[in-house]
C-alpha positions as a Python dict, from the first residue, in 0.01 Angstrom:
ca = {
    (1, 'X'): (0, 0, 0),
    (2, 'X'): (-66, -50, -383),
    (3, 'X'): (6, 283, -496),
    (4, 'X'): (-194, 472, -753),
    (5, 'X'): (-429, 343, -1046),
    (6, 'X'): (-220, 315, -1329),
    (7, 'X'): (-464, 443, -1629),
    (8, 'X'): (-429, 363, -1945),
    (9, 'X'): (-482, 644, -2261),
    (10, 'X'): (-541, 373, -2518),
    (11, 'X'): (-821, 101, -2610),
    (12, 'X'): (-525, -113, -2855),
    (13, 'X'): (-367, -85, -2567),
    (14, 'X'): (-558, -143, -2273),
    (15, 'X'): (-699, -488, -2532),
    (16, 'X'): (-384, -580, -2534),
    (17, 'X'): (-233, -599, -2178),
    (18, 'X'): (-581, -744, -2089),
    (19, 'X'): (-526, -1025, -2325),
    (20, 'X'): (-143, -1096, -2208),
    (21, 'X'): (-293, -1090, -1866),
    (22, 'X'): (-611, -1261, -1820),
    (23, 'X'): (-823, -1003, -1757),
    (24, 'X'): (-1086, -704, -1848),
    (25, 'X'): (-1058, -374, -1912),
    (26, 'X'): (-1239, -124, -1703),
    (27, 'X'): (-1305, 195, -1910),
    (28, 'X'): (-1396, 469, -1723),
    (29, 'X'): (-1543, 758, -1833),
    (30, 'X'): (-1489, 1143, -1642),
    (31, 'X'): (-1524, 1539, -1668),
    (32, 'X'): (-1352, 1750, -1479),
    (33, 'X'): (-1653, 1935, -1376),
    (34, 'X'): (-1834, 1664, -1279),
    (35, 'X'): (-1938, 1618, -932),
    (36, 'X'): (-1991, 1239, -875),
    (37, 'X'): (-1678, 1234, -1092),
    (38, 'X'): (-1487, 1410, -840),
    (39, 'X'): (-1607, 1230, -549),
    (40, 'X'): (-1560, 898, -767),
    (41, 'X'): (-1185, 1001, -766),
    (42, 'X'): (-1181, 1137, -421),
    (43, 'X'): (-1327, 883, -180),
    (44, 'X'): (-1387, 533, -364),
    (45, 'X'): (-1072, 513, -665),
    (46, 'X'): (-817, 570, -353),
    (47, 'X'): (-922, 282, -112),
    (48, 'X'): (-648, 16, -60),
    (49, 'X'): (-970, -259, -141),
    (50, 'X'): (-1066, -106, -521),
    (51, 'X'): (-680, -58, -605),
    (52, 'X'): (-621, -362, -517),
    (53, 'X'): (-911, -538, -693),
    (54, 'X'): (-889, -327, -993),
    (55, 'X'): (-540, -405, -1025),
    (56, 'X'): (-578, -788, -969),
    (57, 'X'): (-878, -832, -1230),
    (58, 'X'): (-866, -468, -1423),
    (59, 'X'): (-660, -279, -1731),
    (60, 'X'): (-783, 34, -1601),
    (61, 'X'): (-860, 268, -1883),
    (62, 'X'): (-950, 639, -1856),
    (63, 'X'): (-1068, 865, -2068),
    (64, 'X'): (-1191, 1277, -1972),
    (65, 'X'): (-1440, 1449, -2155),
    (66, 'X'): (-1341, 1701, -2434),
    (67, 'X'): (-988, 1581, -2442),
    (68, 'X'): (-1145, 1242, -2547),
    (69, 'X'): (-1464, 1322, -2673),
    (70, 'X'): (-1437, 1040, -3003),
    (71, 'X'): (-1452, 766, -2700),
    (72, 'X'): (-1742, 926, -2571),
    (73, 'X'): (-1878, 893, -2865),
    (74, 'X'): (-1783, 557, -2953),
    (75, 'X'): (-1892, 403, -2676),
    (76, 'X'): (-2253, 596, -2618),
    (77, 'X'): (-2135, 790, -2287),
    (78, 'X'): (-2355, 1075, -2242),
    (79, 'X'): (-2360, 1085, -1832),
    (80, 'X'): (-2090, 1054, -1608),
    (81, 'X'): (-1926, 902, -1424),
    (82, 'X'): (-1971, 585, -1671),
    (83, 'X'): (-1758, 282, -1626),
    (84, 'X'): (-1751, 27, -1922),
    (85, 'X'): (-1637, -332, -1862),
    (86, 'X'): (-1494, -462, -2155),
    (87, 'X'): (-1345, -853, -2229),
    (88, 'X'): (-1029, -919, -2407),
    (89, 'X'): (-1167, -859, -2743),
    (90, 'X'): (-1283, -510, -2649),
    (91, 'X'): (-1658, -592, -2648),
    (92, 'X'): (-1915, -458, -2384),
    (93, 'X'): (-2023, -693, -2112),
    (94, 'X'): (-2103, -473, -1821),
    (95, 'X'): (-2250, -65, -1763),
    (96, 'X'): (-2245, 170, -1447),
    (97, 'X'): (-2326, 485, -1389),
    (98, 'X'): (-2263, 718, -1134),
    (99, 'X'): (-2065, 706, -783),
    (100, 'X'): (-2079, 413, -576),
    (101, 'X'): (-1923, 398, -257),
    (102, 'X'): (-1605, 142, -211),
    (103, 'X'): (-1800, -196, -140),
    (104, 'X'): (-2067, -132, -378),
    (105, 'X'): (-1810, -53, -653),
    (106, 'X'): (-1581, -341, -582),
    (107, 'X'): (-1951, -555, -606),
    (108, 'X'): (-2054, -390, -897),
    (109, 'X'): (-1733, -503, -1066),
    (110, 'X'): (-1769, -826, -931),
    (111, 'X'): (-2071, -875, -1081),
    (112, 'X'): (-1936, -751, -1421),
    (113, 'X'): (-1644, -1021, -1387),
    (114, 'X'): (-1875, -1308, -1341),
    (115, 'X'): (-2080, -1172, -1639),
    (116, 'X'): (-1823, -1171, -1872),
    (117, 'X'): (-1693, -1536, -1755),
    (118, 'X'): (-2064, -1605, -1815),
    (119, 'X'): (-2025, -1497, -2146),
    (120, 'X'): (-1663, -1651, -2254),
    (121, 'X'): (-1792, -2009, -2127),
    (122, 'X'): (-2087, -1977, -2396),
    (123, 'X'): (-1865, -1903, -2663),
}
């Protein structure tokens, strides 16, 4: 069992621990109100397989509309659920939206890791 997601509240943050520890953010975006939010949460975010992956690979950040509305913002998140991969410097690399069911999700995010090592071997 891993346990509950462990979310962080703060991009310096969530930069930060990525850096120390090899790995990308994953900045997701939620509303309360939200349906595929709620089933996001619900059926794929509590599988043994994405905790597990997300915590291997991922800073999980989260962020819920209103209360965080200047992320929203910030980051050009109009629809929900949105989920942001972002490398160690805090840039974009990789965009979702919407629910995906457990395997699709943990393929989506594999897709966004081999992006960004795409990216970090060009530079």
């Amino acid at each position: 069992m891993t346990g509950e997601i462990i979310w962080e509240e703060n991009l310096s943050n969530a930069i930060r621990l990525a850096r120390d520890g090899d790995k990308l953010v994953l900045a997701a975006f939620f509303s309360p109100s939200c349906e595929a939010c709620i089933r996001m949460k619900k059926c794929t975010l509590i599988t043994e397989s994405v905790k597990e992956y997300i915590k291997k690979f991922f800073v999980p950040l989260k962020y819920e509309s209103g209360r965080d509305s200047d992320q929203f913002l910030r980051f050009g998140v109009s629809a929900k659920p949105a989920f942001l991969v972002l490398d160690s410097e805090g840039n974009e690399v990789f965009r979702k939206i919407g629910y995906f069911d457990p395997d699709l999700f943990i393929g989506k995010l594999e897709k966004a890791r081999k992006k960004a090592a795409h990216l970090a071997a060009k530079n």
